[in-house]
N, CA and C of each residue as an Amber inpcrd file, in Angstrom:
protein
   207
  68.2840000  94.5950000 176.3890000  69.6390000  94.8220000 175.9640000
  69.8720000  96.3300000 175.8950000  71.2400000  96.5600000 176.2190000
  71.2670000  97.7830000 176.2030000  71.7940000  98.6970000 174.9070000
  71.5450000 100.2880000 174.7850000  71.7740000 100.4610000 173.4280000
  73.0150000 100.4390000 173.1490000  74.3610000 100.4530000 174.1050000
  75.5620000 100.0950000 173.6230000  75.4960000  98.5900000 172.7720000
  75.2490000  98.0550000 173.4440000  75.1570000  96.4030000 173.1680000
  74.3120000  96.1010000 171.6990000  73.4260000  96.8510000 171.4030000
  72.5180000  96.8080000 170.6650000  73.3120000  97.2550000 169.5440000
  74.3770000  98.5130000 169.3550000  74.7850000  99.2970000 168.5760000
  75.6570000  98.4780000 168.2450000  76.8290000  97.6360000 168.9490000
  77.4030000  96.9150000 168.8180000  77.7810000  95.4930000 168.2590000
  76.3860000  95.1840000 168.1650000  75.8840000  93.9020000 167.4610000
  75.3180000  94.4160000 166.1240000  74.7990000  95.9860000 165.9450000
  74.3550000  95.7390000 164.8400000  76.1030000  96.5100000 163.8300000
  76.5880000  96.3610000 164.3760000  78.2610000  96.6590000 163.5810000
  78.9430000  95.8420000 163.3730000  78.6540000  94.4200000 163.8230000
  78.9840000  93.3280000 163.8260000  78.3970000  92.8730000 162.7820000
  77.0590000  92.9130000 162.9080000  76.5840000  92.4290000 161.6080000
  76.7530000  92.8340000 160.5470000  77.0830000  94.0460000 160.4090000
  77.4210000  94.8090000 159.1550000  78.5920000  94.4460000 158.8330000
  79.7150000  94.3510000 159.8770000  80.2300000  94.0760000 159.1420000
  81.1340000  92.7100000 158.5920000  79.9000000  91.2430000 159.1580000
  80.4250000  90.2730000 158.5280000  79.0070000  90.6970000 156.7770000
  78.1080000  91.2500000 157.0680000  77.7190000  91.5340000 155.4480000
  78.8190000  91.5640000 154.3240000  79.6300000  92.9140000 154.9450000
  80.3330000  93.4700000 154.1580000  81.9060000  92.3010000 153.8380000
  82.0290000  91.7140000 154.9470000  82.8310000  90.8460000 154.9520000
  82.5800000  89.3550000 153.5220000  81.3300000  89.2250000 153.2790000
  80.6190000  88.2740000 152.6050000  80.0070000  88.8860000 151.0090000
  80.0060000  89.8820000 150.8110000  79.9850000  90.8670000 149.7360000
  81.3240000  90.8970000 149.1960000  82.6400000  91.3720000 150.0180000
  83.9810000  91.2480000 149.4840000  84.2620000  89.8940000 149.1240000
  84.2800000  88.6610000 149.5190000  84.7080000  87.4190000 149.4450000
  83.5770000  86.8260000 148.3620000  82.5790000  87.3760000 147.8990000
  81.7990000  87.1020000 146.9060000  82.1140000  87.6480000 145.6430000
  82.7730000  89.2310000 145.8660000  83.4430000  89.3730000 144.8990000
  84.6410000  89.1400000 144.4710000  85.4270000  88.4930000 145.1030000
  86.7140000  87.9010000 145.2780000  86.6280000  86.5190000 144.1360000
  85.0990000  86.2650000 144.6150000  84.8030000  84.9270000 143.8070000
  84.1740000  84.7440000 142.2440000  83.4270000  86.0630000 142.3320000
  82.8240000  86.4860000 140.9260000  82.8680000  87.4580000 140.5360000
  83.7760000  88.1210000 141.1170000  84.1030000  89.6260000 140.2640000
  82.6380000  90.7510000 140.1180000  81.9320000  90.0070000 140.9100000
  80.6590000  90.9160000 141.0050000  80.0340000  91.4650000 142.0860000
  79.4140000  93.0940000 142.4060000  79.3690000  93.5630000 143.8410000
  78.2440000  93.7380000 143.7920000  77.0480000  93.8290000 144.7660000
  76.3240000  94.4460000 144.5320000  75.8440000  96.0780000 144.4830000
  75.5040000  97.2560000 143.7410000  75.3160000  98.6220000 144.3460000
  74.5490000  98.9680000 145.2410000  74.9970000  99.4960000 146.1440000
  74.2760000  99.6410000 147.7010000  73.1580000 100.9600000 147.6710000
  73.3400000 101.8720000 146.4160000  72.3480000 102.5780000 146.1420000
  70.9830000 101.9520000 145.3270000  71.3380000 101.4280000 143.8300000
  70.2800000 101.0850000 143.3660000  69.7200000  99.5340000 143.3740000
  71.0890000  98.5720000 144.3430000  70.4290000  96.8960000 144.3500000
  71.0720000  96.4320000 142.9720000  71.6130000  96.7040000 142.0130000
  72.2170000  96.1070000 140.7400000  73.1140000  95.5300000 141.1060000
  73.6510000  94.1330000 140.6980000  74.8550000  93.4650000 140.9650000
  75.7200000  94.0140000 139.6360000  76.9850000  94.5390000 139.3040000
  77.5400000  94.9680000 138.5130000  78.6120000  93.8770000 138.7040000
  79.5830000  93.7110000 137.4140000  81.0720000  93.5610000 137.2710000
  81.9710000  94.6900000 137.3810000  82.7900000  94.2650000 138.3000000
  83.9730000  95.0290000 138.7500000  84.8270000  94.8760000 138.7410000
  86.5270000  95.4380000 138.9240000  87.9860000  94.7910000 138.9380000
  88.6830000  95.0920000 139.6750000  87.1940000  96.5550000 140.6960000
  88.3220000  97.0110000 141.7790000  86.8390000  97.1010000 142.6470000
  87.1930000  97.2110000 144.2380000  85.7260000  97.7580000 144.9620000
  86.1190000  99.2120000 145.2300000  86.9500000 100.0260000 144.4650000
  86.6650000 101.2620000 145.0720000  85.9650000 102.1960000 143.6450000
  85.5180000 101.9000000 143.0040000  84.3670000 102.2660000 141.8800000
  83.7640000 101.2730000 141.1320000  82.6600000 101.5300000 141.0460000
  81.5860000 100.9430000 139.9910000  81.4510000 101.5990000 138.4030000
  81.8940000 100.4910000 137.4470000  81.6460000 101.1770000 136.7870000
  80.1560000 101.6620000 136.0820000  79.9540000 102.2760000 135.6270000
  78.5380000 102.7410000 134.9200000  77.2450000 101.6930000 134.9080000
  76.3980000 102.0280000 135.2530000  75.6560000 101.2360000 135.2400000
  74.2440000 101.6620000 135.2600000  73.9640000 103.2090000 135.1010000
  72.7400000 103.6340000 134.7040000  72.1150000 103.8130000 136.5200000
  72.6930000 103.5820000 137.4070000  72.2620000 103.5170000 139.0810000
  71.1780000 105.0290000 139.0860000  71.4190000 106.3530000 138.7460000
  70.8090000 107.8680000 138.9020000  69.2490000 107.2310000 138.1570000
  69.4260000 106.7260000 137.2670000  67.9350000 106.1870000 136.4120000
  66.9320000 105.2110000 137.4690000  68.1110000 104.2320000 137.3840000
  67.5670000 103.2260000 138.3370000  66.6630000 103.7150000 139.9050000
  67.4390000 104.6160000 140.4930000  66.8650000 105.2510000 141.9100000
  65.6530000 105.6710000 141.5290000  65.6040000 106.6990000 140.3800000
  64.4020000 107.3310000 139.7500000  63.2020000 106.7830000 139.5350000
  63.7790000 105.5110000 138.8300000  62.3010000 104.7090000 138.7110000
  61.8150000 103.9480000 139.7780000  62.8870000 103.2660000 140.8920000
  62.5990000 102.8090000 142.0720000  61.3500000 103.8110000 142.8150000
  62.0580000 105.1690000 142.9250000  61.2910000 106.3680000 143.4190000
  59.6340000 106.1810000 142.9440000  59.9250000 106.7950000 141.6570000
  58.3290000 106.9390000 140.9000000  57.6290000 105.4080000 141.1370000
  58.2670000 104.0400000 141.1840000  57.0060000 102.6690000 141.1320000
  56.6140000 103.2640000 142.7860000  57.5560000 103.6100000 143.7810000
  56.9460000 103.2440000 145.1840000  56.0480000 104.5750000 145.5950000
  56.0710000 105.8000000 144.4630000  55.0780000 106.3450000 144.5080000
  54.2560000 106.6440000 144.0490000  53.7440000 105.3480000 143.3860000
  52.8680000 105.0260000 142.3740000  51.7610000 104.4320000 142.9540000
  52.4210000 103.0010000 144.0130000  51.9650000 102.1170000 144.6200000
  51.7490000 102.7150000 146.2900000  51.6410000 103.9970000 146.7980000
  51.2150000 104.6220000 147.4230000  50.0860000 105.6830000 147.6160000
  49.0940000 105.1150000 148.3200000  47.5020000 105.7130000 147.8240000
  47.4520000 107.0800000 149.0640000
C-alpha cells in the first residue's frame, strides 16, 4: 500500500475514534484526556476541567522509568 493510502486510512481512523469519543460524550457527559488517559466529566469538549493531568503525566513518567533497567 502506498504511503498516500496508508496516511489516508490512518485519518480515517482517527477520525471515526474521535467521532465515537464525541457521541460517548454526548451520552455520558464524560471524555477521555488524551494527555494523561483520565476519563473526566465535562459540559463542554473545548476544556477539561481540573483534574490534576501535570501530576498524573509525572507519575506516568517516573513508574515507566522505574520499570526500565
Amino acid at each position: 500500500m502506498s504511503d498516500t493510502a496508508t496516511r489516508i486510512l490512518d485519518r480515517l481512523h482517527q477520525e471515526a475514534l474521535d467521532e465515537n469519543e464525541e457521541r460517548d460524550w454526548y451520552r455520558t457527559g464524560r471524555i477521555p484526556c488524551h494527555d494523561c488517559g483520565t476519563t473526566v466529566r465535562t459540559t463542554t469538549l473545548e476544556t477539561l476541567p481540573p483534574h490534576n493531568c501535570i501530576q498524573r503525566q509525572q507519575a506516568r513518567r517516573e513508574r515507566e522509568a522505574n520499570r526500565t533497567p
